[in-house]
C-alpha positions as semicolon CSV with decimal commas, in nm:
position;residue;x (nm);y (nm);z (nm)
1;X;8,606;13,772;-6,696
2;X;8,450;13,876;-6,341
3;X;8,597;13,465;-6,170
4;X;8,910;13,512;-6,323
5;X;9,013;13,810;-6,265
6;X;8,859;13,753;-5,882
7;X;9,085;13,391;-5,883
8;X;9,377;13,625;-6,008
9;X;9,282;13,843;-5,741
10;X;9,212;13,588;-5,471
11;X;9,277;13,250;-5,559
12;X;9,143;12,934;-5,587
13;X;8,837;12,796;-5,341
14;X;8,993;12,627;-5,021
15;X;8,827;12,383;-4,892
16;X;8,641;12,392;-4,533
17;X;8,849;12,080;-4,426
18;X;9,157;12,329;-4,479
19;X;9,044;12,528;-4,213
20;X;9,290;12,459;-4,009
21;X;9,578;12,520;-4,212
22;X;9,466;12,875;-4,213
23;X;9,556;12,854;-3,835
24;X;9,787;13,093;-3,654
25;X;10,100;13,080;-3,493
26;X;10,211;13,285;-3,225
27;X;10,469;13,417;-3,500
28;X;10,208;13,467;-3,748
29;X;9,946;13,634;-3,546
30;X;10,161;13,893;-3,413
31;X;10,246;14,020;-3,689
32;X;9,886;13,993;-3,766
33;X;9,679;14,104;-3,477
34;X;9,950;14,360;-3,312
35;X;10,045;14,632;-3,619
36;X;9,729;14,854;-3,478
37;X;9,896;14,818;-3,132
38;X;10,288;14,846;-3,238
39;X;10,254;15,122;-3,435
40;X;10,064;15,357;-3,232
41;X;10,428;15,416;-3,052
42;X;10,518;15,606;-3,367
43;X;10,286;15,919;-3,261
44;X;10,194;15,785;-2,875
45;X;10,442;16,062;-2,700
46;X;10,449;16,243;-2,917
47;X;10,050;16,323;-2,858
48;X;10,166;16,370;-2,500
49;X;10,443;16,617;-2,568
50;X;10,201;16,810;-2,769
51;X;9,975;16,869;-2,533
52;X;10,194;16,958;-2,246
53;X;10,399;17,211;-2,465
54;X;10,096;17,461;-2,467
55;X;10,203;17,513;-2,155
56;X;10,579;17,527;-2,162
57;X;10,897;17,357;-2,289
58;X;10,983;17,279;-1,944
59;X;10,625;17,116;-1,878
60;X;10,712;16,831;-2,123
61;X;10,915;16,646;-1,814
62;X;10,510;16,530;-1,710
63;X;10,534;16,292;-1,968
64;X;10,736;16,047;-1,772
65;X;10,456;16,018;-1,508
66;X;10,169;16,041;-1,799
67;X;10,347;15,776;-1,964
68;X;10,398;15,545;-1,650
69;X;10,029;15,572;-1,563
70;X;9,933;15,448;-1,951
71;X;10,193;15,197;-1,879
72;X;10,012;15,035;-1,556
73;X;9,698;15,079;-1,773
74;X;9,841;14,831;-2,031
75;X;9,936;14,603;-1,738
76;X;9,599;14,583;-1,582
77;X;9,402;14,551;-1,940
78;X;9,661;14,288;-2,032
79;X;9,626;14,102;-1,745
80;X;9,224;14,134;-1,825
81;X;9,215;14,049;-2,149
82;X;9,460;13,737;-2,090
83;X;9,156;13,628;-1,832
84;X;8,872;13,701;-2,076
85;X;9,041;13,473;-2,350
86;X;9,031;13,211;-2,122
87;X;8,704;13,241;-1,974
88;X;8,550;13,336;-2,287
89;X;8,782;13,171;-2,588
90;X;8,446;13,205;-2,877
91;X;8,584;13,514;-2,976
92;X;8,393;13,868;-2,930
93;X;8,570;13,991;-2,679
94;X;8,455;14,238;-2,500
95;X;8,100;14,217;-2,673
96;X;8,089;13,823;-2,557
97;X;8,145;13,953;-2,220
98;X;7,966;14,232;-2,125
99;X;7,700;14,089;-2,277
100;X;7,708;13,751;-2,024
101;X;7,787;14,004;-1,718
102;X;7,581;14,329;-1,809
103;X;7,333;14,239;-2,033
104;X;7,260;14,225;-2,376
105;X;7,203;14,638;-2,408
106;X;7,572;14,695;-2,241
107;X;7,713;14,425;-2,517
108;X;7,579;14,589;-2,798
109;X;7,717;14,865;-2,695
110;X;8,061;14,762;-2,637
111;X;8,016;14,545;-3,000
112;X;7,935;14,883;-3,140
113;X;8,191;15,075;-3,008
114;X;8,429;14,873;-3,120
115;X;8,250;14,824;-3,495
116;X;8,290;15,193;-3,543
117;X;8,655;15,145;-3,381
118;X;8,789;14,942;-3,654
119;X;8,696;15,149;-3,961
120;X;8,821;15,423;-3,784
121;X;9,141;15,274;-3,684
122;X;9,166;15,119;-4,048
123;X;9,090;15,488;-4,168
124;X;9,292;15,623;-3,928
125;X;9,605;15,423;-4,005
126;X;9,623;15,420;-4,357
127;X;9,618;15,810;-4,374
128;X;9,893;15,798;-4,120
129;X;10,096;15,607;-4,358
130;X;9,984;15,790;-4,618
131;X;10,156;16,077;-4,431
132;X;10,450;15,920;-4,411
133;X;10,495;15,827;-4,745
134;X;10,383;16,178;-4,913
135;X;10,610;16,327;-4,646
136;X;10,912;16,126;-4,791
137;X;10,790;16,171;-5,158
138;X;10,602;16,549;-5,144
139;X;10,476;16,519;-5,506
140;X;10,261;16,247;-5,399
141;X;10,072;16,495;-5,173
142;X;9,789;16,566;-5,404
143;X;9,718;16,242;-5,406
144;X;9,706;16,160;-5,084
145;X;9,328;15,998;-5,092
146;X;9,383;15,803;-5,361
147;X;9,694;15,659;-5,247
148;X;9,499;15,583;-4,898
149;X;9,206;15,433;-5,088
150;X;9,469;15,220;-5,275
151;X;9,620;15,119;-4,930
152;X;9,282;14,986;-4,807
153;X;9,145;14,817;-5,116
154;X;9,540;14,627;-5,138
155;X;9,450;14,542;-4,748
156;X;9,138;14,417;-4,827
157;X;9,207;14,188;-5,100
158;X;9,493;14,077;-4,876
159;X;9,284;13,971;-4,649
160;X;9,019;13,819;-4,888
161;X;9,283;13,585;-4,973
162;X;9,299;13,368;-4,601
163;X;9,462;13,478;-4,293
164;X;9,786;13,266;-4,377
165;X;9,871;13,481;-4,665
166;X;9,789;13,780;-4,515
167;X;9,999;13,705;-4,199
168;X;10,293;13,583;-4,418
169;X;10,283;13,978;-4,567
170;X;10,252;14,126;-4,226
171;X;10,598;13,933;-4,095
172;X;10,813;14,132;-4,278
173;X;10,680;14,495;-4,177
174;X;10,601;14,434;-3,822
175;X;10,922;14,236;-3,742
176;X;11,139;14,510;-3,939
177;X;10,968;14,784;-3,739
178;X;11,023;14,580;-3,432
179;X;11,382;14,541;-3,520
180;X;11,449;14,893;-3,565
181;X;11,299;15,052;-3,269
182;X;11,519;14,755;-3,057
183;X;11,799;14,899;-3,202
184;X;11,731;15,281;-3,188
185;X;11,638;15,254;-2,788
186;X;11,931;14,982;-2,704
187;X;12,169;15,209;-2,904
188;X;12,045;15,502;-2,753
189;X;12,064;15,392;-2,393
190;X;12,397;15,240;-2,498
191;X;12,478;15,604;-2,639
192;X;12,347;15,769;-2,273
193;X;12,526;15,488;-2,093
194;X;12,879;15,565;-2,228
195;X;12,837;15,953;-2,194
196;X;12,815;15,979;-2,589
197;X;12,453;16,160;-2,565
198;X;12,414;16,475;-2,298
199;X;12,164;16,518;-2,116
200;X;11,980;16,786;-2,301
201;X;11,601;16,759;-2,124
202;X;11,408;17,112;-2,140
203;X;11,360;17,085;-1,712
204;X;11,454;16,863;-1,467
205;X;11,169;16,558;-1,322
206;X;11,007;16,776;-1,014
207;X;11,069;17,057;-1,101
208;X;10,774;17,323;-1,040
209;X;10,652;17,417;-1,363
210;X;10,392;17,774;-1,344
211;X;10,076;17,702;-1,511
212;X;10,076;17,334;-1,497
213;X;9,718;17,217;-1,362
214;X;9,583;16,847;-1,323
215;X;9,336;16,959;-1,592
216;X;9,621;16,955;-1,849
217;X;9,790;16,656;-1,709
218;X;9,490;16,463;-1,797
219;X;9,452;16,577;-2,113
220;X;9,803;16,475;-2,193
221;X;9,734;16,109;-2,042
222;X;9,442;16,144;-2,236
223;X;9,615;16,204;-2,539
224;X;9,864;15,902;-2,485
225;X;9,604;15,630;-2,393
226;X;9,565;15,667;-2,790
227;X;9,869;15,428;-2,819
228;X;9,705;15,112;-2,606
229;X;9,398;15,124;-2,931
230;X;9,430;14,782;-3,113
231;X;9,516;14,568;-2,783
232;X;9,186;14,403;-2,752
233;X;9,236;14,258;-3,067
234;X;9,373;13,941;-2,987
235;X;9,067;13,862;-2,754
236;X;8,835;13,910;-3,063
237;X;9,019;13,662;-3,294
238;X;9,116;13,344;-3,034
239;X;8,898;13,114;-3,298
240;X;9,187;13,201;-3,536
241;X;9,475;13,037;-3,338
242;X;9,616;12,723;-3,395
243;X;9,532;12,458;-3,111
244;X;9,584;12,497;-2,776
245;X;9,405;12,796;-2,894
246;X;9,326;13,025;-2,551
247;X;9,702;12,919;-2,437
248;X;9,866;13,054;-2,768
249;X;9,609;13,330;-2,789
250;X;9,740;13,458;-2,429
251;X;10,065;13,436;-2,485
252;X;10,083;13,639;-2,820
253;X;9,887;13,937;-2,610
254;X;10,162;13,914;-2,344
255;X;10,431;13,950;-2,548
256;X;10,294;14,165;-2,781
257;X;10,229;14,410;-2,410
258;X;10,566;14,332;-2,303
259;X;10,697;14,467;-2,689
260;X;10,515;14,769;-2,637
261;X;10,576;14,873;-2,318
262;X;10,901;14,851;-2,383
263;X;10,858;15,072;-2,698
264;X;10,654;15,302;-2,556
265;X;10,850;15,329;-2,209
266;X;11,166;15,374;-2,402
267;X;11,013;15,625;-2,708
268;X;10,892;15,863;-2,405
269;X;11,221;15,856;-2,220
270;X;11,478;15,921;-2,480
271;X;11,199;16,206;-2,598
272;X;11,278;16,364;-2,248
273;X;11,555;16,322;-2,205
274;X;11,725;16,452;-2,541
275;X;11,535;16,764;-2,489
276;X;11,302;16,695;-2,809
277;X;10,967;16,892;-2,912
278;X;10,689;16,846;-3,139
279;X;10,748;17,023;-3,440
280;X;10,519;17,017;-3,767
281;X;10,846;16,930;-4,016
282;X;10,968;16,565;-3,803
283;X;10,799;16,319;-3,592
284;X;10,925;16,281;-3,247
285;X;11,032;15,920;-3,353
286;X;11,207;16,100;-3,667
287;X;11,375;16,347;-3,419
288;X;11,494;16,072;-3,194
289;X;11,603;15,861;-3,517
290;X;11,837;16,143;-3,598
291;X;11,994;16,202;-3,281
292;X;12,012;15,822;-3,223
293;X;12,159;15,724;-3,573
294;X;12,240;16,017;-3,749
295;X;12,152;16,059;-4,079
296;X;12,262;15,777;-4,210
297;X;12,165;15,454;-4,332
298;X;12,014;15,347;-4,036
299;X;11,774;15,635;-3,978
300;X;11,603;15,614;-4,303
301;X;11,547;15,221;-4,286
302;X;11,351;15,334;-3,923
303;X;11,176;15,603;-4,150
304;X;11,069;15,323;-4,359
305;X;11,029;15,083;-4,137
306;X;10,771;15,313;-3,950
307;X;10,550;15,472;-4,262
308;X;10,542;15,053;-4,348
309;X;10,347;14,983;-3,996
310;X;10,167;15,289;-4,035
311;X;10,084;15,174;-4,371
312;X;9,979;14,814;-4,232
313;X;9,864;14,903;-3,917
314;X;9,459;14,913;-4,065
315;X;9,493;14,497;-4,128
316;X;9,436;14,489;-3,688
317;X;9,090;14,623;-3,781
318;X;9,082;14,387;-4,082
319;X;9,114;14,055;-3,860
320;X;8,870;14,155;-3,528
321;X;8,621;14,334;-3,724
322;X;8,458;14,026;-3,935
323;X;8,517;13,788;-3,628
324;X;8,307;14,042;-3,404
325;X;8,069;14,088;-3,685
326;X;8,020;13,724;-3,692
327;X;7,923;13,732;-3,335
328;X;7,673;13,971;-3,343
329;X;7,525;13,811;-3,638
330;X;7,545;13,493;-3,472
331;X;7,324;13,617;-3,158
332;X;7,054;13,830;-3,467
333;X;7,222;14,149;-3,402
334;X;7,341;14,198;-3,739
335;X;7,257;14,031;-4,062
336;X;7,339;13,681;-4,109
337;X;7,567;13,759;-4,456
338;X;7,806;13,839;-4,193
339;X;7,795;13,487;-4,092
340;X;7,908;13,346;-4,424
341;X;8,284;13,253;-4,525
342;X;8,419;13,307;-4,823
343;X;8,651;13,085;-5,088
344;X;8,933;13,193;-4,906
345;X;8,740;13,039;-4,558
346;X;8,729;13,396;-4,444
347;X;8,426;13,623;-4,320
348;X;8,476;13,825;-4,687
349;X;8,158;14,012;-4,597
350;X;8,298;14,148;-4,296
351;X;8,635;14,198;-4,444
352;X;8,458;14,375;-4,725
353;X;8,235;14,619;-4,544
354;X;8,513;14,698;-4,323
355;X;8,683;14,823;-4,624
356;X;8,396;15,033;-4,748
357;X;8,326;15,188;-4,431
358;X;8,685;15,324;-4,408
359;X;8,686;15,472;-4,752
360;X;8,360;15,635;-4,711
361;X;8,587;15,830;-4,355
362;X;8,891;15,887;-4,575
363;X;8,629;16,062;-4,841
364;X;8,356;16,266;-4,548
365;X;8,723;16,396;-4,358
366;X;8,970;16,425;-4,721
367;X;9,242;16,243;-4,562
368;X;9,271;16,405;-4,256
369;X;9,128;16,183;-3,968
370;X;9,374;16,270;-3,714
371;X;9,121;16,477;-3,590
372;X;8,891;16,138;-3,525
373;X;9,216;16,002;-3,292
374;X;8,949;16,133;-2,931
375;X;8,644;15,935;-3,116
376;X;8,879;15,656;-3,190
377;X;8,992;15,614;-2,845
378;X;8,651;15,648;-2,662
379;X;8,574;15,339;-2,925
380;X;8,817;15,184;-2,733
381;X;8,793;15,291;-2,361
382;X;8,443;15,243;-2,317
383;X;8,453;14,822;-2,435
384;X;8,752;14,819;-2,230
385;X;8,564;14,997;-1,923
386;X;8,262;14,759;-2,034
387;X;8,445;14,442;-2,018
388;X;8,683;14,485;-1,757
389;X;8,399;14,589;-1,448
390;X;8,204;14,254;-1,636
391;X;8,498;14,057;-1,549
392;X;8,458;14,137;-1,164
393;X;8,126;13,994;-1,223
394;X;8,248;13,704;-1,406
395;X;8,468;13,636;-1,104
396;X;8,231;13,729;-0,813
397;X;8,017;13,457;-0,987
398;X;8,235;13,174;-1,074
399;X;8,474;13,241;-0,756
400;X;8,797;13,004;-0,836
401;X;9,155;13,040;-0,725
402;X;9,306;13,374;-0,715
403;X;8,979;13,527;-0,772
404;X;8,989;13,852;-0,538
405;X;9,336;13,907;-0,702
406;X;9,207;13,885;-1,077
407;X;8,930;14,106;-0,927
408;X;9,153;14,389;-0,772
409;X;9,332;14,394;-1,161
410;X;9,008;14,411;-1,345
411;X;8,878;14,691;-1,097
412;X;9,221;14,883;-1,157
413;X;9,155;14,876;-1,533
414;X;8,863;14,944;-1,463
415;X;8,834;15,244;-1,281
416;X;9,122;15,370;-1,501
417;X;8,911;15,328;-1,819
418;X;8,593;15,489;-1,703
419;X;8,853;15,797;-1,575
420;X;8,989;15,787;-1,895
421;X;8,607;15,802;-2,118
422;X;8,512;16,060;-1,918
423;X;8,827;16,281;-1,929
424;X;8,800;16,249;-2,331
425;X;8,450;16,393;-2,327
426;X;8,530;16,645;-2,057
427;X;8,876;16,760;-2,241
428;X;8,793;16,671;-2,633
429;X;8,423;16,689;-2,609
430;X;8,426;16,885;-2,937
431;X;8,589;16,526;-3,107
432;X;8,399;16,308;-2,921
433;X;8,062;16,454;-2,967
434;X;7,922;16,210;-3,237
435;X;7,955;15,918;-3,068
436;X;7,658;16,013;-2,826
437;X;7,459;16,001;-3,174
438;X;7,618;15,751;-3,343
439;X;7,585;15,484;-3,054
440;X;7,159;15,528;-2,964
441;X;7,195;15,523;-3,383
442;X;7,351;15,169;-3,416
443;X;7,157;15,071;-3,086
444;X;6,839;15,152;-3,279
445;X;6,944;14,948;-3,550
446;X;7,088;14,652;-3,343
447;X;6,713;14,562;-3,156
448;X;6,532;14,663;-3,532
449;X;6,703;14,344;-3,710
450;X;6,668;14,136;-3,385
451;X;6,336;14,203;-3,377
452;X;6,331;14,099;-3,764
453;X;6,481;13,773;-3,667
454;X;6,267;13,695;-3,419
455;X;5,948;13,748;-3,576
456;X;6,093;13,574;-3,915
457;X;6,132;13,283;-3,691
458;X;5,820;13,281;-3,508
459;X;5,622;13,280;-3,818
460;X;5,852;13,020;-3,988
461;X;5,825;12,778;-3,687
462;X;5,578;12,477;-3,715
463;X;5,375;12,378;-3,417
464;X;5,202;12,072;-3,333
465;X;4,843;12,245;-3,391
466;X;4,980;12,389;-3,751
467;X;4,907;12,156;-4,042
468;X;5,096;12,147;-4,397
469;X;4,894;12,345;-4,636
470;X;4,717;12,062;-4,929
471;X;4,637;12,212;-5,218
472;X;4,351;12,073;-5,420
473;X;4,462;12,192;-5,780
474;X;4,692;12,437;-5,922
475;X;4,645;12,727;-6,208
476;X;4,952;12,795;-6,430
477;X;4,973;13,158;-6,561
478;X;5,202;13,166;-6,867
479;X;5,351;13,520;-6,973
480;X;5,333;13,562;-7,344
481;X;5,497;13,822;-7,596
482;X;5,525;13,677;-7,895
483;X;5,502;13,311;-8,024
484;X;5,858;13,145;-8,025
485;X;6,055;12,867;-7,925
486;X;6,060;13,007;-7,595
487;X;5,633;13,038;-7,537
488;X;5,601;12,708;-7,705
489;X;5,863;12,525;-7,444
490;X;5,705;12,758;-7,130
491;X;5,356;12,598;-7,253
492;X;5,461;12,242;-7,294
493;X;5,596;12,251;-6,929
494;X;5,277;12,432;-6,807
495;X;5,023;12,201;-6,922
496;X;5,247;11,897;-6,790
497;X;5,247;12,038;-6,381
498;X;4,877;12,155;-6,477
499;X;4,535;12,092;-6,629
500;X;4,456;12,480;-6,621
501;X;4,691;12,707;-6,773
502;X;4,603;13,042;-6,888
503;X;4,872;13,219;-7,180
504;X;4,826;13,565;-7,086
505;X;4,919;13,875;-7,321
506;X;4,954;14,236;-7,272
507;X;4,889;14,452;-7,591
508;X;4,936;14,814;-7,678
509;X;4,729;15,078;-7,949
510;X;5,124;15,082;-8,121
511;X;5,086;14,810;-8,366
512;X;4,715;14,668;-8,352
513;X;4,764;14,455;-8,637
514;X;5,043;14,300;-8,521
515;X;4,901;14,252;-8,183
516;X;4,609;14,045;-8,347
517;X;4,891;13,839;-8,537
518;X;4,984;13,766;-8,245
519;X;4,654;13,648;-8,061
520;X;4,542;13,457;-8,427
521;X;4,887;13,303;-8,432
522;X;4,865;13,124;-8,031
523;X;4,526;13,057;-8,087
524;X;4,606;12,821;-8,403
525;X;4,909;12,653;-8,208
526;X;4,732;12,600;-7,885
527;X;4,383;12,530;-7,965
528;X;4,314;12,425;-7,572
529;X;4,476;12,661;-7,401
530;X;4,303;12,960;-7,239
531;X;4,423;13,291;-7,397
532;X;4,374;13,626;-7,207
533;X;4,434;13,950;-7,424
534;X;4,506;14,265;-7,146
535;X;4,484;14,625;-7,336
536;X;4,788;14,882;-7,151
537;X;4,737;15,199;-7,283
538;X;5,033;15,299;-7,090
539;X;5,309;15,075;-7,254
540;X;5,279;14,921;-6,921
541;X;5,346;14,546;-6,883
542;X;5,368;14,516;-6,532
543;X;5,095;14,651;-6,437
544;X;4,836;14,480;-6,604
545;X;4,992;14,148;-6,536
546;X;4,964;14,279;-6,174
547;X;4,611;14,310;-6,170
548;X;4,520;13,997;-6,384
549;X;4,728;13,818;-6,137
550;X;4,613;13,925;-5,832
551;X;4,258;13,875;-5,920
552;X;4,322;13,492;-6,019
553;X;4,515;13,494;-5,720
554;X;4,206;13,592;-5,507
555;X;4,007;13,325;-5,692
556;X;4,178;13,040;-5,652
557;X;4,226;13,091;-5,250
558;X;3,792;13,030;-5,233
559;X;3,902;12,724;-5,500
560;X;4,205;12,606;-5,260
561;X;4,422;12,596;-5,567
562;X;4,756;12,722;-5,607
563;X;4,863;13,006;-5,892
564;X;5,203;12,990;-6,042
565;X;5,294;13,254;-6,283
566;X;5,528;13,085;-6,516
567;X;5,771;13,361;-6,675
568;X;5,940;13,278;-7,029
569;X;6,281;13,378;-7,112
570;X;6,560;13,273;-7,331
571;X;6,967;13,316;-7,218
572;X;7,185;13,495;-7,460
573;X;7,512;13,217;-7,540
574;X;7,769;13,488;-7,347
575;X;7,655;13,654;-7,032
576;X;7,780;14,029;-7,169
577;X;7,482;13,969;-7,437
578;X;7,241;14,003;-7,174
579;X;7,234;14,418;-7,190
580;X;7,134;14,417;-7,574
581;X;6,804;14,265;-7,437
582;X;6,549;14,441;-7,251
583;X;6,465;14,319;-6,877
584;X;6,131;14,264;-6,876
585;X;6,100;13,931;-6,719
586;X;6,332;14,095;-6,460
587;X;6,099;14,345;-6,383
588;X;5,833;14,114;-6,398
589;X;5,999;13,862;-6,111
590;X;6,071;14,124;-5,890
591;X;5,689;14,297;-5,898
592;X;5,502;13,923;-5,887
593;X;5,806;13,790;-5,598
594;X;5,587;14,068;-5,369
595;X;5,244;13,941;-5,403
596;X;5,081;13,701;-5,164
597;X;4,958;13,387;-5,292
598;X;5,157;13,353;-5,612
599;X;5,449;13,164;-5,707
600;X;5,710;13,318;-5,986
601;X;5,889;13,051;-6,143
602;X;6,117;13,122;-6,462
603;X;6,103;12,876;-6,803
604;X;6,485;12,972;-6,949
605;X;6,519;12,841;-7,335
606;X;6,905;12,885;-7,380
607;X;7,038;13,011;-7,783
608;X;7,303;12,808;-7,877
609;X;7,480;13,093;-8,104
C-alpha cells in the first residue's frame, strides 16, 4: 500500500543517468528559483507606505527615494551574486563563499542564516497566500492553517517529484503574474501618459514634511529591503542548470533583477502617485489594480494572479534549501542523509525537512508570520553582508581584469547590507531578537556533528601500524522460546558457522511446567547442544539475555573468540500481520546492537500462509 500510493504520489524511480534531463532552462528556472523574489512586490511598498504613514499622509512621497535606494541595492547584490556564480559555480552560495574568504565560523553562519531563511520564507509565503485566498473566499478563514499546511505538503510532494515537473507547474503562475503586473504598470503609465489618470499624490516630492526624521526613513527602507528576500537563490542552485551552467545561471538572475526592478520601481510609483494608502480591507497592489483596471475582468485575474505567487512563492525555499543542505553536509556540518537523492534524483531529505520545519512556524505563530517578515530579512541581509565583503577578498586575492571595479560593487552592497542588519535590530529589535539565540544555537550544533564526523573517521581509519583483528574461534548464542521450525532452522545454521553454540532460554514462575516442557523437549532434539535455562522473575527477557551475554562476551575476549548472538524469528506472509505479533526480537536487536564485543545477527523463517 505504502510504494504505491508513494509511486501515485511521486512516480516511478528515475534513473541517475537521467540526471540531466532534470536540467533547467533559463525558462524553467525562473519560474522556479524567482516566485520568492517576484512576489515580494505584492506587499514590498506597501511595507514602505506603512511605515511612513505613522507619520503623515503627506510623508508617504519618501517612498520614491526609499525605494530608489532598495533599487541600487538590488543592482549591487545582482551584480555580486552574478560574480559569485562564476567564481564559485558548486552551489552554496553565500555559505561556499564566506566560508573560502572568512572562515569556516563566518560560513556557518551565513549557511545558517539562510537555513532558518527558507522555512521562514516557505512559512511566510504560504500564509500570505493563504491570505489571499481566505480574503477572496471569507468562509475559508477558519481554516486558514489547514489550508496553509495543505499548501506546503502539495509543494513538497511537488517537489519530491524532480525539478522538471515542479518547474513545468511553476510556468504558469509566475509567467501569469508576470503578465499581469506588465500590463497594470504599462496601462497605467499609458493611462498617466494620455491625461486619463490625475495626479492625485497626498504631497508633492520635496516637500517639507513636520515630523519626518532619518530614524523613520530607515525604518521604511528597512521595511522595503523585505522585497529583495529570495534573490540569492539562484547562486545556491547553479548545479541545477542545464550546461553552460554558470552562463545560464547568470543570466536567469539578471533578468529575473531586471523583472523586478521594474515591478518594484513601477508598484512604488503609481502607489505615489495615485495618492494610495495602506488600508487593512485592500492591498496596495489591489488598490492600484482598481484604479488601473477597474473592476472588471482584468482586476480580478491580477487578484488571482497575485494570491497564485503568493501561494507558490514557498517552492524558492523548496529548491536552495536541500542544495545548501547538501553543502553543509558535504563539508560534516550537517548529517550526511542530507546528502542522499531520492527516486525522483532530488535531495528528498532536504525537501522534506524543509517542509516540516515550516509547518511546525505556521503551528508555534497560528498562521500569522507576518510578524517574522524583520527575522526573515536579517536571514537574508546578514549572508548577503557575509558574502558580498568575502567577495572583495575573493578579488583582492585572485586580482584579474576589472577587479577594483567588481570590488567597488561588492563594497557598495556591502556596506548597504551591514547598514541595513543593523537598522533591523536597532528599529525591529523586538522581531529580530531570536535570531541572536537561534544562531550561537545552530552554531553549537554545526561544530557538535563535525566533531562527530571527525572522530567517526579517525577511529574508522586504518594505519600502517593497525593490524586486521584474527579471531581464533567463534561462540554462537542462539535465542530460544519455544521449539519450532524457526529454533530448529536458527540451530542448524549455528552449528554450521560454529563448533560452540549455546541455545539459551529465559523462563518465568508463570507456567513452570510448561517451561520444563520446554527445556525436556530441546534437550531430546539437540542432544549436543549446550542449553542454558535463565530464571526472570520480572517477565523480563531482555535483561537476562543482557547479562548472560555480556558475561560470555567478557570470556571469549581472554579466549580471542568472537560471540554472535543469533536471534530467531519467523515473517508473517503480509507485512500488516506483523502487529498481531509481539516484538521481542525487536527489542532484543536494539538492546544487544549496544554492547561491545557482540554481533546480532537475525535467522528469519518466512510462513508461507
Amino acid at each position: 500500500m505504502y510504494r504505491y500510493l508513494k509511486r501515485l504520489l511521486i512516480g516511478e524511480p528515475l534513473k541517475t543517468a537521467d540526471e540531466g534531463g532534470q536540467s533547467l532552462t533559463k525558462f524553467k528556472a525562473l519560474a522556479l528559483l524567482s516566485s520568492d523574489a517576484l512576489s515580494s512586490v505584492a506587499y514590498g511598498t506597501e511595507q514602505i507606505t506603512t511605515a511612513l504613514l505613522v507619520l503623515s499622509a503627506a510623508a508617504t512621497w519618501y517612498a520614491l527615494p526609499a525605494a530608489g535606494i532598495v533599487l541600487v541595492l538590488l543592482f549591487a547584490i545582482t551584480i555580486s551574486y552574478r560574480q559569485i556564480i562564476n567564481a564559485y559555480p558548486s552551489g552554496g552560495g553565500a555559505y561556499v563563499v564566506a566560508t573560502k574568504n572568512w572562515g569556516t565560523s563566518a560560513g556557518l553562519v551565513a549557511g545558517g542564516s539562510l537555513l532558518v531563511d527558507y522555512m521562514l520564507t516557505v512559512a511566510v509565503s504560504v500564509t500570505s497566500g493563504t491570505e489571499a485566498i481566505t480574503s477572496a473566499v471569507p468562509a475559508l478563514s477558519n481554516q486558514s492553517i489547514a489550508i496553509s499546511v495543505i499548501i506546503v505538503l502539495f509543494i513538497m510532494t511537488l517537489n519530491l517529484r524532480g525539478m522538471r515537473e515542479s518547474a513545468s507547474f511553476l510556468t504558469v503562475p509566475v509567467y501569469f503574474f508576470v503578465v499581469m503586473i506588465v500590463a497594470m504598470i504599462g496601462w497605467g503609465l499609458f493611462n498617466i501618459a494620455t491625461g486619463k489618470i490625475e495626479y492625485s499624490a497626498c504631497a508633492h516630492v520635496g516637500q517639507a514634511v513636520p515630523g519626518m526624521t532619518m530614524i523613520l526613513f530607515l525604518k521604511a527602507f528597512s521595511a522595503g529591503s523585505s522585497s529583495l528576500t529570495g534573490v540569492e537563490a539562484i547562486s545556491n542552485a547553479v548545479p541545477n542548470f542545464k550546461e553552460p551552467k554558470r552562463k545560464n545561471a547568470a543570466n536567469t538572475l539578471a533578468i529575473m533583477a531586471v523583472i523586478l526592478g521594474i515591478f518594484f520601481g513601477g508598484i512604488t510609483f503609481l502607489s505615489y502617485y495615485l495618492g494610495i494608502l495602506p488600508n487593512g480591507k485592500q492591498t496596495v497592489l489591489s488598490q492600484i489594480g482598481i484604479a488601473v483596471f477597474g473592476h472588471g475582468l482584468f482586476f480580478y485575474l491580477l487578484q488571482l494572479s497575485t494570491a497564485m505567487i503568493l501561494a507558490v512563492a514557498a517552492n524558492t525555499g523548496f529548491s536552495a534549501f536541500p542544495i545548501l543542505a547538501y553543502n553543509l553536509a558535504k563539508d560534516k556540518f550537517m548529517p550526511h542523509m542530507f546528502m542522499d537523492k531520492g527516486d525522483r534524483l532530488g535531495y528528498s531529505n532536504g525537501i522534506i525537512s524543509l517542509a516540516v520545519g515550516a509547518i511546525v512556524l505556521i503551528f508555534i505563530f497560528h498562521g500569522q508570520t507576518n510578524l517574522l517578515i524583520p527575522l526573515y530579512a536579517v536571514g537574508v541581509f546578514v549572508p548577503f553582508t557575509l558574502s558580498q565583503s568575502g567577495m572583495i577578498i575573493h578579488w583582492y586575492r585572485e586580482r584579474g581584469r576589472h577587479w577594483i571595479l567588481n570590488s567597488f560593487f561588492n563594497l557598495l552592497g556591502a556596506l548597504i547590507s551591514l547598514a541595513l542588519v543593523v537598522f533591523l535590530f536597532f528599529l525591529h529589535f523586538s522581531n529580530v531578537w531570536p535570531y541572536l539565540v537561534i544562531m550561537p544555537l545552530l552554531l553549537f550544533a554545526f561544530y557538535k556533528i563535525h566533531a562527530h564526523y571527525v572522530a567517526v573517521a579517525a577511529q574508522l581509519r586504518l594505519s600502517e601500524e593497525q593490524q586486521l583483528h584474527n579471531y581464533s574461534g567463534s561462540t554462537v548464542i542462539v535465542l530460544v522460546s519455544s521449539v519450532t521450525h524457526v529454533t530448529t532452522g536458527a540451530i542448524n545454521y549455528a552449528r554450521s558457522i560454529s563448533e560452540n553454540v549455546i541455545a539459551m532460554h529465559v523462563s518465568f514462575d508463570a507456567n513452570p511446567k510448561k517451561e520444563h516442557e520446554t527445556v525436556n523437549e530441546f534437550k531430546m532434539a539437540f542432544p549436543d547442544v549446550r542449553f542454558v535455562d535463565l530464571h526472570s522473575s520480572y517477565r523480563s527477557v531482555v535483561a537476562p539475555v543482557i547479562r548472560f551475554c555480556d558475561v560470555i562476551a567478557k570470556d571469549s575476549v581472554n579466549r580471542n573468540y568472537s560471540v554472535t548472538v543469533l536471534v530467531p524469528q519467523f515473517v508473517p506472509k503480509k507485512p500488516w500481520q506483523n502487529i498481531l505479533h509481539n516484538q521481542t526480537s525487536f527489542r532484543l536487536r536494539q538492546a544487544l546492537g549496544s554492547r561491545e564485543n557482540i554481533i546480532v545477527s537475525t535467522y528469519s523463517y518466512h510462513l508461507k500462509k
